[in-house]
N, C-alpha and C positions, 0 to 999 in steps of 0.2 A: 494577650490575644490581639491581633491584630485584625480584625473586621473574620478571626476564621470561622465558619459557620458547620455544619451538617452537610452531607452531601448524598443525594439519594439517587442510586442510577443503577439500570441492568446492565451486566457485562456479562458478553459470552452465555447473555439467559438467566444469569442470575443475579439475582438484587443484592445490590452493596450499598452498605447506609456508613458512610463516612463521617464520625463525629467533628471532626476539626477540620476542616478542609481551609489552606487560606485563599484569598479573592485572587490571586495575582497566579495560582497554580496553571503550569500548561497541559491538557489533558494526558501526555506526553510522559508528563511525570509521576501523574497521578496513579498511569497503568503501570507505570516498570517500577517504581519506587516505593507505591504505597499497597500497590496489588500485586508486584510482585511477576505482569508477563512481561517477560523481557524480547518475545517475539516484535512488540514494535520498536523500531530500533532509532536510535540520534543520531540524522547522521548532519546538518547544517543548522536546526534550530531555525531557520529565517523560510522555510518552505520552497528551496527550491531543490530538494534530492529526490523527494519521496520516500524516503527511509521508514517515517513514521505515519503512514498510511492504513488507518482504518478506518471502518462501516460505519455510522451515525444513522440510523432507522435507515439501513441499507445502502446508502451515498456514501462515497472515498470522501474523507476529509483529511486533513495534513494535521495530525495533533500536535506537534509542536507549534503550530498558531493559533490552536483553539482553547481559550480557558474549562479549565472543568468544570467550573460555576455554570458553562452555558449548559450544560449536560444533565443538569436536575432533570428527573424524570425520563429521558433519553435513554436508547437501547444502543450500546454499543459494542463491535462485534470485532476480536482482532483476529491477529491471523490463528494464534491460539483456538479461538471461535470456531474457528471453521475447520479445524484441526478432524479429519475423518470423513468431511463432506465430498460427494461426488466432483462437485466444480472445483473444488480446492486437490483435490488428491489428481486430478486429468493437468490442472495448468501444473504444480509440481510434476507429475510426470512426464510434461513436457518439457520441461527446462531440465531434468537428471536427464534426460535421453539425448537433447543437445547442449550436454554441455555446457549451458548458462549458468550451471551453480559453482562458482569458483569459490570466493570467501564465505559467501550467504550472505552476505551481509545485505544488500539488496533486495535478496530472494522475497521476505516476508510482503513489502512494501508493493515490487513487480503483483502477487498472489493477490492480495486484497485491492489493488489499484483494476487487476486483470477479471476478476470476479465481479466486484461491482460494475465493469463496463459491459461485462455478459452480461449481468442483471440488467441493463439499462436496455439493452437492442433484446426488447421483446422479438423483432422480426427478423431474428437470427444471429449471429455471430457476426461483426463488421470484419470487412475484408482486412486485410494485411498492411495495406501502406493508411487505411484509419487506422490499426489498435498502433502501428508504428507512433503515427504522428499524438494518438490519442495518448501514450507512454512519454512524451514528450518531457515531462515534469519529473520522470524516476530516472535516477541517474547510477551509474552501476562504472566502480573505476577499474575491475578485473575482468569480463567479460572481451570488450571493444564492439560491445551490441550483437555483431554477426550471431555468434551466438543465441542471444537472445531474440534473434530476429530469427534465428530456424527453429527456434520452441517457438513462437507464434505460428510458423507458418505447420508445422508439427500438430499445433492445438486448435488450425485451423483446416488441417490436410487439404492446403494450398501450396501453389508454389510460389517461391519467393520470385517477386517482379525484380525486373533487373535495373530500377531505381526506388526510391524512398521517399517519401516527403523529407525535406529540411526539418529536422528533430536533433534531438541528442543522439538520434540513430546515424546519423552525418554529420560526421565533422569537414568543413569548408579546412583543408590542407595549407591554406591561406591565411586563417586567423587562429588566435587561441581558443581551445575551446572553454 
């Protein structure tokens, strides 16, 4: 045994009591490997994709940089989670309708990153070039964003402004991205 302890925590609602958990676990792994959703996905390990993007009492966090340890007693909700909900089933239907879903591999990460920022703006949906820049952190290598940016403006029934904030929604033609 190496420091592994018990781990007690809601997921998707329901209570999961981990007997072994070790200290050095990334919540990451915890959910695909020991619980078995594999809707949150690896895609860099270091938090800069958003791949592994789920709810923590409602807030996106990046579970590839969060230990499971912090999560005793915590409710944590993946895209599984939300698998049938009205918020979650409208943003999917907005990315199958434009065409943002290429590999998926993305998809789950965009869903829960997209959900929790509607949850945040109690005073409505933020306009288009915010959720742009607010998406800034979820990185998606099949798409080239456009896409992705007409499911926003689709889930926003807006029309797409004809610039962007400086995001991973824009690539400067100039540098690598």
């Amino acid at each position: 045994m190496r420091g592994d302890l018990p781990l007690t925590l809601r997921v998707n609602g329901s209570e999961q009591t981990l007997p072994a958990v070790p200290a050095d676990t990334k919540l990451l792994d915890l959910l695909r490997w020991r619980l078995g959703l594999k809707g949150t996905k690896e895609g860099c390990r270091t938090g800069g994709c958003g791949a592994c993007t789920v709810l923590v009492n409602g807030e996106s966090v990046l579970s590839c940089l969060t230990l499971a340890r912090e999560m005793e007693g915590q409710e944590v909700t993946t895209v599984e989670g939300l698998s049938g909900t009205a918020e979650a089933e409208a943003v999917q239907r907005a990315f199958v309708e434009a065409g943002a879903v290429q590999c998926g591999y993305c998809t789950p990460g965009f869903v829960m990153a997209l959900v929790s920022l509607r949850r945040e703006r109690r005073d409505g949906p933020p306009d288009l070039p915010t959720l742009a820049s607010e998406l800034g952190g979820n990185l998606c290598r099949c798409t080239g964003y456009y896409s992705i940016v007409r499911a926003l403006a689709g889930l926003l029934a807006a029309p797409i402004p004809p610039e962007l904030p400086k995001s991973t929604f824009s690539v400067d033609p100039g540098r690598s991205p």
